[in-house]
C-alpha positions in Angstrom: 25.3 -89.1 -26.7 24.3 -85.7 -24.6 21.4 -84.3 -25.6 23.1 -81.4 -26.8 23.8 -83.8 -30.1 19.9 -84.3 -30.2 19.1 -81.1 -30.8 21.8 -80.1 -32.8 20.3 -82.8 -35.3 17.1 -81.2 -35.1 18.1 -78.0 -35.6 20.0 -79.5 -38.5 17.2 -81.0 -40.1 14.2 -77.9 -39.8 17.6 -75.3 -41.2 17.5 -77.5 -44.3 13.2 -77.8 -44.2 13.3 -74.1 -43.7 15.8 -73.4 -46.8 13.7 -75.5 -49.1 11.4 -73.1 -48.0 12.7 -70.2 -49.0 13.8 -71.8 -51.9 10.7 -72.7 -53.3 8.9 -69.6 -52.3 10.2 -67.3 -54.1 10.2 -69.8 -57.0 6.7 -69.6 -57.0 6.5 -65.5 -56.7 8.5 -65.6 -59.8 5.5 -68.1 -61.8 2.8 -66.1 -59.9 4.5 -63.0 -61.5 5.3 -64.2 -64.8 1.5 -65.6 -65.2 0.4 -61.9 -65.6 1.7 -62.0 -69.1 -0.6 -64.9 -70.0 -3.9 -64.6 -71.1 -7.0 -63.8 -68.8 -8.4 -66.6 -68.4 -4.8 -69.2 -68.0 -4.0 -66.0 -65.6 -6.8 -66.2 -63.3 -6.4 -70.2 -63.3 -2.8 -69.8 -62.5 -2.8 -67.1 -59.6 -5.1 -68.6 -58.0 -3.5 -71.9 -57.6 -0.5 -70.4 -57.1 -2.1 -68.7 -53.8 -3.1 -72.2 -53.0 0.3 -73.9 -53.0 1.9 -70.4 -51.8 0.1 -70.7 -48.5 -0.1 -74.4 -48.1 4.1 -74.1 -48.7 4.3 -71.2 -46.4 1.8 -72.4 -43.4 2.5 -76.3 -43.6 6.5 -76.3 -44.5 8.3 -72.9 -44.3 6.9 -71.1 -41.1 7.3 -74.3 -38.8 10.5 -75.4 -40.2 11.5 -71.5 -39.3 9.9 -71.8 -35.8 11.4 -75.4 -34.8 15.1 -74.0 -36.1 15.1 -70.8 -33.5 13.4 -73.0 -30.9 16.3 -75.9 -31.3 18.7 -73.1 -31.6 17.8 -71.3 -28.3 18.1 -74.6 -26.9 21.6 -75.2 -27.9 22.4 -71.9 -26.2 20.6 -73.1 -22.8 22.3 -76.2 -23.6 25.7 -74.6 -24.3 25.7 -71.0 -23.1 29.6 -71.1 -23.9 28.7 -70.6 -27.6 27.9 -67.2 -26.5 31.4 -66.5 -25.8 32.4 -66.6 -29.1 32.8 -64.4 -31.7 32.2 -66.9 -34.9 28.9 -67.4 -33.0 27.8 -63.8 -33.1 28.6 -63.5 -36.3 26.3 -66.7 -37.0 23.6 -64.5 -35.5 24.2 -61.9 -37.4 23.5 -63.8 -40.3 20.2 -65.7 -38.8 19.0 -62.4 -37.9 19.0 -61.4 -41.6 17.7 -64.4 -42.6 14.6 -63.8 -40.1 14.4 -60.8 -42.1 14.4 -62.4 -45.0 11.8 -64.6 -44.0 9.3 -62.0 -42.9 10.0 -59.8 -46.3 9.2 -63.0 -48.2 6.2 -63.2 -46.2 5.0 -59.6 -47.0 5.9 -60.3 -50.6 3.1 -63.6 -50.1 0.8 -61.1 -48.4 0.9 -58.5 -51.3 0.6 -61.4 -54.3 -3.0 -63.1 -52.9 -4.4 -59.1 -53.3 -2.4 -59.0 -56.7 -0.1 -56.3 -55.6 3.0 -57.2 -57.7 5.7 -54.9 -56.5 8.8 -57.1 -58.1 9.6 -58.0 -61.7 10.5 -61.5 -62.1 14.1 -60.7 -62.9 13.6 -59.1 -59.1 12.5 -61.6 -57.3 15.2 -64.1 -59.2 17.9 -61.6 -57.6 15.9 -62.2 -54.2 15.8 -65.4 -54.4 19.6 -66.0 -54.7 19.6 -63.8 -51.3 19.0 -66.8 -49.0 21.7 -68.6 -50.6 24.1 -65.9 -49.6 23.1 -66.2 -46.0 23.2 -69.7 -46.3 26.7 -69.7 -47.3 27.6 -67.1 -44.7 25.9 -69.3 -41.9 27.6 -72.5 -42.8 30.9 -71.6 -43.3 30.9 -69.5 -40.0 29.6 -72.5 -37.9 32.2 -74.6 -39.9 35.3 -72.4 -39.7 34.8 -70.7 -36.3 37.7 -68.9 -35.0 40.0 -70.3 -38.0 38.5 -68.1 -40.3 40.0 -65.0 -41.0 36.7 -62.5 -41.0 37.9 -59.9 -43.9 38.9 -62.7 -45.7 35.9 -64.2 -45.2 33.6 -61.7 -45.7 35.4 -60.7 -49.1 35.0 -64.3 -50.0 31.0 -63.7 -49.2 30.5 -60.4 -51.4 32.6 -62.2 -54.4 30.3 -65.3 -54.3 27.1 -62.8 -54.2 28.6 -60.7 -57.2 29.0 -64.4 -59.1 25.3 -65.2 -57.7 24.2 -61.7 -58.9 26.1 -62.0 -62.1 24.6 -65.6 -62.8 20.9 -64.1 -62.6 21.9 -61.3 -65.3 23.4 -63.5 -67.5 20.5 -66.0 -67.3 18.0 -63.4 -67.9 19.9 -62.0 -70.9 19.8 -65.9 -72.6 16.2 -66.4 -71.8 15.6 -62.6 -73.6 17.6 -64.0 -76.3 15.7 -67.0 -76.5 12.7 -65.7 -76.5 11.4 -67.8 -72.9 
């Protein structure tokens, strides 16, 4: 096996450490903003370990897994400096790109939430949240389809599965008004 194949499973493994991530940390910006409607004293308890597991998730897990993925991905390229020659594989940038973004946004939001600066509702950050899965999505099926994909096609196929995302979210905060949680 070429060593190309080694790093692809790397790469591989820190995307999905990475996405877990994400996942979860924006999870927790949605507890650490819901615990303002508790009492004081719960409040205080819960913010503060929320900050605690916040930074532990974001400084132990997230930001390596983030910097191990680019570094196994610019290796594939010095590895493979074909993939630059093709146009799925720009598109794939494109997405990780966003997803950097995204990364550094969600690490601003963490920044603002340890000086209680709550800028997002919880029904916000539940809408931000289901952003990473859209890039996720968008990154996979590029790197599976490649050239066969047809890109309109494709990227109408994207913005209908972030409409259902986006329409999910609504409807779930709608039952949980309903229900009183």
């Amino acid at each position: 096996m070429n060593a190309y194949n080694y790093v692809l499973a790397i790469h591989i493994i820190f995307v999905v450490s990475w996405m877990a991530g994400l996942f979860y940390i924006v999870r927790l910006f949605i507890y650490h903003t819901e615990a303002n409607d508790c009492p004081e004293a719960e409040r205080l308890i819960l913010q503060r370990e929320y900050i605690k597991i916040e930074g532990r998730l974001w400084s132990i897990i997230t930001t390596p897994a983030m910097l191990l993925t680019v570094a196994a991905g610019i290796t594939m390229i010095f590895l493979n400096p074909g993939l630059l020659q093709t146009p799925w594989f720009h598109v794939k940038l494109g997405f990780v790109l966003l997803l950097l973004a995204y990364h550094f946004k969600c690490q601003h939001i963490l920044r603002q939430l340890r000086q209680n600066i709550f800028r997002f509702t919880s029904f916000r950050l539940r809408l931000w949240n289901e952003v990473a899965t859209i890039l996720l999505v968008g990154i996979v099926f590029t790197v599976k389809l490649k050239s066969a994909v047809d890109w309109v096609w494709g990227l109408l196929g994207l913005l209908l599965f972030s409409m259902v995302i986006m329409t999910a979210v609504k409807l779930y905060k709608n039952y949980r008004k309903k229900k009183g949680i």
